[in-house]
N, C-alpha and C positions, 0 to 999 in steps of 0.2 A: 417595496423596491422590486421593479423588472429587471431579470436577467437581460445581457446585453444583444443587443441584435446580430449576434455573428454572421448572420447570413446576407448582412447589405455590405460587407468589407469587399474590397476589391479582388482579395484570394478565391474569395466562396466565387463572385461573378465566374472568374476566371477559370475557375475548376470547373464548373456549372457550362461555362464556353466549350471550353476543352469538349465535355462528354458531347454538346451538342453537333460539332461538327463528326461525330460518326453517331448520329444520331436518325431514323427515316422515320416518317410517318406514313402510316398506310389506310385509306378507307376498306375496312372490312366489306366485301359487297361477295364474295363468293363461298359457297356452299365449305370449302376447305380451309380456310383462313378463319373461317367461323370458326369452325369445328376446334380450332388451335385455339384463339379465343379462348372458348367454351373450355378448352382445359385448362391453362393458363387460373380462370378465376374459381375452378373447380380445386385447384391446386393449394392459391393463396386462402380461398374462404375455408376450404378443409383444415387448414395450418391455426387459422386464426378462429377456427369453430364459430364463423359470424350466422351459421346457418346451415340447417341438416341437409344432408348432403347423400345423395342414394348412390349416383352415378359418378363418374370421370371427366362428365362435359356441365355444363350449365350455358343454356341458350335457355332466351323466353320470347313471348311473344314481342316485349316492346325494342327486340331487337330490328323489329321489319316493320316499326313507325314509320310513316314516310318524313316524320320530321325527328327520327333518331339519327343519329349519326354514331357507327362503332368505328373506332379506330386500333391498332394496333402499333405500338411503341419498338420499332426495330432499333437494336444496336448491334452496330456492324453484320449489320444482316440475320440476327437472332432474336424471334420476340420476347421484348422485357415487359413489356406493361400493356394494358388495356384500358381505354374508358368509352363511356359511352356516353354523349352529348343530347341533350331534347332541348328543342325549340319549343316552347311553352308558350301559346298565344290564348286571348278569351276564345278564339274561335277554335283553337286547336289546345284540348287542356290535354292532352298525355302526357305524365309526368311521373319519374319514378318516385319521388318527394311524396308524391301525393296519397300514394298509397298508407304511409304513416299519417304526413302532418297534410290533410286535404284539406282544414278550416283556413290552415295559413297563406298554401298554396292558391286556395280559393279566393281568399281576401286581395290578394295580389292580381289576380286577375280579374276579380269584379269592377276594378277601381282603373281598370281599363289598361294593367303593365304590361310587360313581356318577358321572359324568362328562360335565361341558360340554365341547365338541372343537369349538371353531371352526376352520372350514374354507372355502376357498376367497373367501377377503379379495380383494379387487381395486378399485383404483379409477381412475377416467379422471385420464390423469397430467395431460393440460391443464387440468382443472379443480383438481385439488390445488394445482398451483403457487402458485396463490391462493386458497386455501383452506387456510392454516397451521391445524393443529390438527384437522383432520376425523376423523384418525382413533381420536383421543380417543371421539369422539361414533359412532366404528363398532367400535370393540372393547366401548363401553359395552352393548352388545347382549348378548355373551356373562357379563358381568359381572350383569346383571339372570337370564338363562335359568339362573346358578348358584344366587341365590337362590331366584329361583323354583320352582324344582325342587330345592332341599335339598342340592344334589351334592357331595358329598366333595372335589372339585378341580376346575378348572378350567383344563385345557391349554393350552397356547400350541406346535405346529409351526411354527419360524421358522428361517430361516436366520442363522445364529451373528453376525452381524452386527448383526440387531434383538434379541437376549437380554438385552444390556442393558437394552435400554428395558422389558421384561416386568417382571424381575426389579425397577429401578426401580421400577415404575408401579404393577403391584400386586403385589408384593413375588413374584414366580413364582420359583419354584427348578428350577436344570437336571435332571434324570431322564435322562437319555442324551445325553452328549455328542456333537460336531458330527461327523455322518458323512456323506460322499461317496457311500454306497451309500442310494439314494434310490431306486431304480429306474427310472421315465420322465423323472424331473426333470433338470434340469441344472444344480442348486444344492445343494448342502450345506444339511443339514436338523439342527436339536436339537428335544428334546425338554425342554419344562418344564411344572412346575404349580405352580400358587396352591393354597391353605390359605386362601378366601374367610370361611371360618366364623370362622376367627381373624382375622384381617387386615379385615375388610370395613368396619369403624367408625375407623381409622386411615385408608385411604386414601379413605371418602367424605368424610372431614373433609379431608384434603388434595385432592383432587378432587371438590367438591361435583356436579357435574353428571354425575357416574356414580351418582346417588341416582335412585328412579323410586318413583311410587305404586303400590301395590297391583292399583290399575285397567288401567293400564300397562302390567303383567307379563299381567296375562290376557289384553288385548287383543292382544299377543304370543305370547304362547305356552299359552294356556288352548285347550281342544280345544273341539269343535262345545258342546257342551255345556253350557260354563262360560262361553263368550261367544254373546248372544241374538242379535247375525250380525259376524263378520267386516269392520270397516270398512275404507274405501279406504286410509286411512292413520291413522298412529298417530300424535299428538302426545306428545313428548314431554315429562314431568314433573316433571323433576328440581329446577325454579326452586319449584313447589308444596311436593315434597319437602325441601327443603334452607331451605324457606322465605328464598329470597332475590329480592328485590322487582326487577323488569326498570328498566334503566339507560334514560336518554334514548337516542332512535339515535342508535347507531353509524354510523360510512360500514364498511360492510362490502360486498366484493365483488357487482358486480349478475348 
């Protein structure tokens, strides 16, 4: 027997609403917003001892892939959370997945896929405490970057303990079960992936606010190009999207 899905009830949407309307998203791209970053996952991984840790910051190289994307998770103007997005093509394999599971990540891209690989999630544990549901609204990043970009799957590296909640949430299936051999980490790692192409209209119906406009995704993830400049932060769309009208306030955490 499966515990019940609390999290597609209309309460959970609607709290999960709530937080997003003081919600920003910001592309990391300057020397100083890193640098925040860098503490921010320096803070959570310290806390959760995923990995030895010397300094205050953690930045690496596949932060300045030209197909990573870092984001920063603002609420009301304080950053909550982090991740990091890679565009995984045969022609372009950089992937943080890869560094564990590369036979998997390899197969997938020999067979000619494309691949969302979020990487480096963190978020400041004193502010989540109160802040239930956050990270709904920071996995929603990788779930827009798959449509955006077409990708054949959408990966989740988690440690065997959150696979549930993947596999739940957007239906992700295991690819490599839960191995010890991680290398620098100090936590047991799986490997799984979503089928977004199939599944994407099931779970935005059960999670409406994983829905984004068109406009959205460019201002995310459109290169110089296709966006006429880069703004300070992204509003999120999903209430436009899902066409669902803003609730009186809420008391939600200040």
């Amino acid at each position: 027997m499966t515990k019940p899905d609390l999290e597609a009830k209309p309460d959970f949407n609607a709290r999960i609403f709530d937080l997003l309307d003081r919600v920003e998203y910001r592309r990391i791209e300057t020397a100083e917003d890193m640098e925040e970053v860098g503490r921010i996952r320096a803070k959570a991984y310290k806390l959760a001892d995923i990995m030895p840790i010397s300094g205050n910051v953690i930045i690496d190289d596949l932060d300045f892939d030209p197909q990573s994307y870092v984001f920063g998770i603002y609420y009301d103007e304080r950053l909550i959370s982090t991740m990091r997005i890679h565009h995984v093509t045969p022609e372009h394999r950089v992937s943080a997945s890869a560094g564990i599971f590369s036979s998997a990540i390899d197969s997938f891209l020999d067979a000619g896929m494309s691949l969302i690989d979020p990487a480096r999630f963190a978020a400041d544990p004193e502010e989540m405490r109160h802040l239930r549901g956050m990270h709904m609204l920071t996995i929603r990043l990788a779930l827009i970057a798959t449509e955006f970009f077409d990708a054949d799957r959408c990966l989740s590296m988690v440690v065997p303990q959150h696979a549930a909640f993947y596999e739940r949430t957007i239906e992700s299936r295991v690819v490599v079960p839960a191995t010890s051999e991680t290398g620098g980490y100090n936590v047991s790692a799986t490997l799984l992936a979503a089928d977004l192409r199939s599944s994407r209209h099931r779970i935005n119906e059960r999670f409406p606010f994983f829905r984004a406009q068109r406009h959205e995704m460019r201002m995310l993830y459109g290169k110089p190009n296709d966006v006429a400049s880069t703004p300070l932060t992204i509003l999120p769309t999903a209430r436009y999207a899902a066409n669902i009208r803003r609730a009186p306030s809420a008391a939600l955490p200040a």
